[in-house]
C-alpha positions in Angstrom: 0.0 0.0 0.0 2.1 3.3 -0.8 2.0 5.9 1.8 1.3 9.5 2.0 4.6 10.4 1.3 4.5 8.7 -1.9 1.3 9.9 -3.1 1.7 13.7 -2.5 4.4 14.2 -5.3 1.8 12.4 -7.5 -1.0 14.7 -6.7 1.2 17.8 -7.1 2.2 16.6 -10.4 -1.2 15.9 -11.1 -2.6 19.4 -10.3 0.4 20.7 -11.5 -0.2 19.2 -14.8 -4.0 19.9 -14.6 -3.5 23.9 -14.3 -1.6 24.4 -17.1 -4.0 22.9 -19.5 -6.7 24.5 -18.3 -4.8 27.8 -18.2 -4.2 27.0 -21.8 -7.7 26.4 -22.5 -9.4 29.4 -20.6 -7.2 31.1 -22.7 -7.7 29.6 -26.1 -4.1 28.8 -26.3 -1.1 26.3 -27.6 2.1 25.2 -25.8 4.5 22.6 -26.1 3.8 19.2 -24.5 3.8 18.9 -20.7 7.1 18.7 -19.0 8.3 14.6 -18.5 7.5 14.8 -15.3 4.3 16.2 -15.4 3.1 14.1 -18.4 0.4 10.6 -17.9 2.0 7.6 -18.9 -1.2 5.7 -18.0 -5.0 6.1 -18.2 -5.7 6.7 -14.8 -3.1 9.3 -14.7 -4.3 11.3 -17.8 -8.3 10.7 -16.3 -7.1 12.1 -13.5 -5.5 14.9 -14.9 -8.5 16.0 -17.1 -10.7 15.3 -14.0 -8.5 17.7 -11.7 -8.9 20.4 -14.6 -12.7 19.9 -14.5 -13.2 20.6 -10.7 -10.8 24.0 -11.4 -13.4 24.7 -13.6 -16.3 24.2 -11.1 -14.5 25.8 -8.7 -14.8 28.9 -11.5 -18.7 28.7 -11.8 -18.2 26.9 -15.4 -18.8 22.8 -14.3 -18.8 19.8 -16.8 -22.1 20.3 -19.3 -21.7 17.7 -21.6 -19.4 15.0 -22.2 -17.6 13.1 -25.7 -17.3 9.3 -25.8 -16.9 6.3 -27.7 -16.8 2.6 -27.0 -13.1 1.9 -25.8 -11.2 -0.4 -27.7 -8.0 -2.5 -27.2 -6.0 0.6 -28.1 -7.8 3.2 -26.4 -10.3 4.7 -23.9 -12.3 8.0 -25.0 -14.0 10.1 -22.6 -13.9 13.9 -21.7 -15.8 16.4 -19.9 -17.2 19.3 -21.9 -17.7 22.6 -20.0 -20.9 24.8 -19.7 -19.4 28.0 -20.8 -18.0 26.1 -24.1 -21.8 25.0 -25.3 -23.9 27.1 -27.7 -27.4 26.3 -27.9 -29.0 26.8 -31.5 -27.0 29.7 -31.6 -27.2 31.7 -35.0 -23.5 32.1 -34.6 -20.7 30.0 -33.1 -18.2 31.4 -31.0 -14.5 29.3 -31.4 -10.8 29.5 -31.7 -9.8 28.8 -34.9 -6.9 26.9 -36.4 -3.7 28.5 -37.1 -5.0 28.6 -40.6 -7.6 30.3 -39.3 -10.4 27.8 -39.9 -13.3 26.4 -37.9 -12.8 22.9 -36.9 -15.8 20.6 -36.1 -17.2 17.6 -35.9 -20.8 16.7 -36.7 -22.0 14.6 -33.8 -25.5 13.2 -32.2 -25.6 14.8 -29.2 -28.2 12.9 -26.2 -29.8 14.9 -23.6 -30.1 13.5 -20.3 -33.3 14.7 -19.2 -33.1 12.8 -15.4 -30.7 12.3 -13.1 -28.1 9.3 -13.2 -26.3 9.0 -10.1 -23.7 6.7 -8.9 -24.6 3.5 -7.7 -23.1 0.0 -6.9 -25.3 -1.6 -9.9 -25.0 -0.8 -13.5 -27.7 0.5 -15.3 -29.4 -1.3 -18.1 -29.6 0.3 -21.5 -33.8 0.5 -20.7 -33.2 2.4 -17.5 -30.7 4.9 -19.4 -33.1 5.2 -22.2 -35.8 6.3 -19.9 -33.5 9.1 -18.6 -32.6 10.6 -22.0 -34.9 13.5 -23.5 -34.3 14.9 -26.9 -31.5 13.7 -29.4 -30.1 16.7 -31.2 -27.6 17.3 -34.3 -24.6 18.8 -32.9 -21.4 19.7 -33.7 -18.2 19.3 -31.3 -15.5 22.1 -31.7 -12.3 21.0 -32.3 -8.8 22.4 -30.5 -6.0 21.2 -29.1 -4.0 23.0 -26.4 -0.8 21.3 -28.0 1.4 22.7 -30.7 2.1 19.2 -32.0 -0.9 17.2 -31.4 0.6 14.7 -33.8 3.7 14.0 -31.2 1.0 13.6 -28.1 0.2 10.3 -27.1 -3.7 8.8 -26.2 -2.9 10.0 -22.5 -1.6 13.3 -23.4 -4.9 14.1 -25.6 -6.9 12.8 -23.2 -5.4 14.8 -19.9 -6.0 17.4 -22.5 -9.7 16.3 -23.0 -9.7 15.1 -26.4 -8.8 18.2 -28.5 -12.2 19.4 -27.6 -13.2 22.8 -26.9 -16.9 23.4 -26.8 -20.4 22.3 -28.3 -22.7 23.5 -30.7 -26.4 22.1 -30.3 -28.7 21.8 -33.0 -32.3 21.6 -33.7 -34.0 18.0 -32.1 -33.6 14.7 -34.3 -36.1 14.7 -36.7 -38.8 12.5 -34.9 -39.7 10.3 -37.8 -40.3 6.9 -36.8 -37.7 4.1 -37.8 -35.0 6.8 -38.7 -31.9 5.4 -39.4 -28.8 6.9 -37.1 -25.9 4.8 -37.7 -25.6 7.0 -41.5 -26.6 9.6 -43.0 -25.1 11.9 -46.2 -23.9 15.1 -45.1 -23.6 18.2 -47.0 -22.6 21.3 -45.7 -23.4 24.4 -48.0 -20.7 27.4 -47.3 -21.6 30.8 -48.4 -19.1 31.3 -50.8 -20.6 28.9 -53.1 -18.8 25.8 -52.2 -20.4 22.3 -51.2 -18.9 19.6 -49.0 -20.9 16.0 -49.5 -19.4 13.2 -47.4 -21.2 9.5 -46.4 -21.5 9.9 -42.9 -21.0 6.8 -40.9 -21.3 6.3 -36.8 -18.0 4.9 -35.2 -19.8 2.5 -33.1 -22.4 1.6 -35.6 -25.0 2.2 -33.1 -25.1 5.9 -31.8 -25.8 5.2 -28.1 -23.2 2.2 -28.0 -20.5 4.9 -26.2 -23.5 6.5 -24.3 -24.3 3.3 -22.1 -21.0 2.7 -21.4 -20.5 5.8 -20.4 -22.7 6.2 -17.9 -21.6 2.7 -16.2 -18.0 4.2 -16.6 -18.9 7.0 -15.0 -20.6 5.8 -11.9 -17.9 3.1 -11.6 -15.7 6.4 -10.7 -17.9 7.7 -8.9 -19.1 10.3 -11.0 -23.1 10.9 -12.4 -24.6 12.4 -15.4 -27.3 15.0 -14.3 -30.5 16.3 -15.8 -29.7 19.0 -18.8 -26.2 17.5 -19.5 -25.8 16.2 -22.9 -23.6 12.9 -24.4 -21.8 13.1 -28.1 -20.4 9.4 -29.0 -18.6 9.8 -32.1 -18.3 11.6 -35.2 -19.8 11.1 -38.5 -17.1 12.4 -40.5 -13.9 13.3 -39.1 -13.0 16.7 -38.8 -14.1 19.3 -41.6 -12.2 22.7 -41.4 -14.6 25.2 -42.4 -14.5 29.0 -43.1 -15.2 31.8 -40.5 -18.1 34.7 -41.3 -19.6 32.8 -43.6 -22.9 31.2 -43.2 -23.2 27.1 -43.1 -26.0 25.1 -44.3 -25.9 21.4 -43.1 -27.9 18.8 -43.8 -27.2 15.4 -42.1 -29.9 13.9 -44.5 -33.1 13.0 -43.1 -32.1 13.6 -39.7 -32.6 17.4 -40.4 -30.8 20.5 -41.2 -29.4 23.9 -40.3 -27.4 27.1 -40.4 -24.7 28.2 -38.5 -21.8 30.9 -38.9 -18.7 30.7 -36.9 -16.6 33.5 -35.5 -13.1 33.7 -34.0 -13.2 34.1 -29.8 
């Protein structure tokens, strides 16, 4: 069992690690990759690291809002915390930090609103109990940021201390209610201002859209942490990231699951 003395250097580095990327992303702002010492080499290292920045947060009146996932393979585990002042509700315009080529990066996304609480608990949760928490299902796109320099050079745990090059949600208009609709793909077009059109076959990840959402939640409450009513899920992206222009107004259609319009400006 290691001792205090042993675990306090770890929790420095740990906090220590923890304030400097969310300096970096209060800011909006790049750096180099952590210092070796302060750098995960594991998953619970880097989970704790992105878990330490989300409770500076709180303690900053902006707490966790939404969170990204996927089913976890062999090779890696993806979950991050999304924070309230970094979601946009069906907002005509869409606040971000753009890419040093000065370009909006997103992600089109499903994103699942839990509409009742989903505490902690010894047991997991069946998929039917987690479906009758959810509300609406909305079209969504995650914004896209890393606060490294060289995400190429980061490892999985760097990116995920980091929370997952994320930095914010834009919620859409609800899932068109059809009946039957299929999730798992869709085409997308996204119709720029200038004139241009971008057409790609949209395909889920998982398949299945809520695969990453019930494991999540049983993640979560295995570490002690629950999803609460008005906080939303995203579990995967259709189609990679697509770099998009600023000031100019974007049409998307993700088929038959609906449409809309959204121009994106530089924070």
């Amino acid at each position: 069992m290691s001792s205090t003395a042993t675990l306090e250097p770890v929790q420095m580095q740990i906090h220590a690690a923890a304030k400097e990327l969310a300096e970096r992303r209060a800011a909006g702002t790049s750096g180099d990759l952590l210092i070796p010492e302060l750098r995960p080499t594991s998953f619970e290292q880097a989970f704790a690291i992105q878990q330490t920045v989300a409770a500076i947060y709180k303690a900053n009146n902006n707490p966790i809002a939404a969170w990204k996932c996927l089913l976890p393979s062999a090779e890696k585990t993806v979950v991050a915390p999304i924070y309230q002042a970094d979601v946009y509700q069906q907002s005509a315009t869409c606040p971000l930090y753009p890419s040093t080529k000065d370009l909006a990066r997103v992600e089109p996304e499903l994103a699942f609103e839990i509409a009742r609480d989903l505490p902690p608990r010894t047991t997991p949760y069946t998929e039917a109990e987690i479906d009758a928490a959810l509300g609406h299902t909305r079209l969504a796109l995650e914004l896209i940021k890393s606060r490294y320099h060289t995400p190429s050079e980061a490892t999985h745990f760097d990116a995920l201390a980091d929370g997952l090059v994320n930095q914010g949600l834009w919620l859409g208009p609800v899932l068109n209610p059809l009946a039957g609709l299929e999730t798992s793909h869709f085409e997308l077009s996204v119709n720029i201002q200038d004139g241009e059109t971008l057409q790609k076959s949209a395909i889920h990840p998982n398949g299945f859209p809520k695969a990453g959402l019930y494991w999540l939640v049983n993640f979560l409450s295995a570490q002690g942490i629950g999803l609460t009513q008005g906080q939303y899920v995203i579990t995967g992206s259709y189609a990679g990231v697509l770099d998009l222009p600023l000031a100019q107004v974007c049409d998307f259609e993700y088929g038959a699951l609906g449409q809309f319009s959204v121009t994106f400006t530089a924070k």
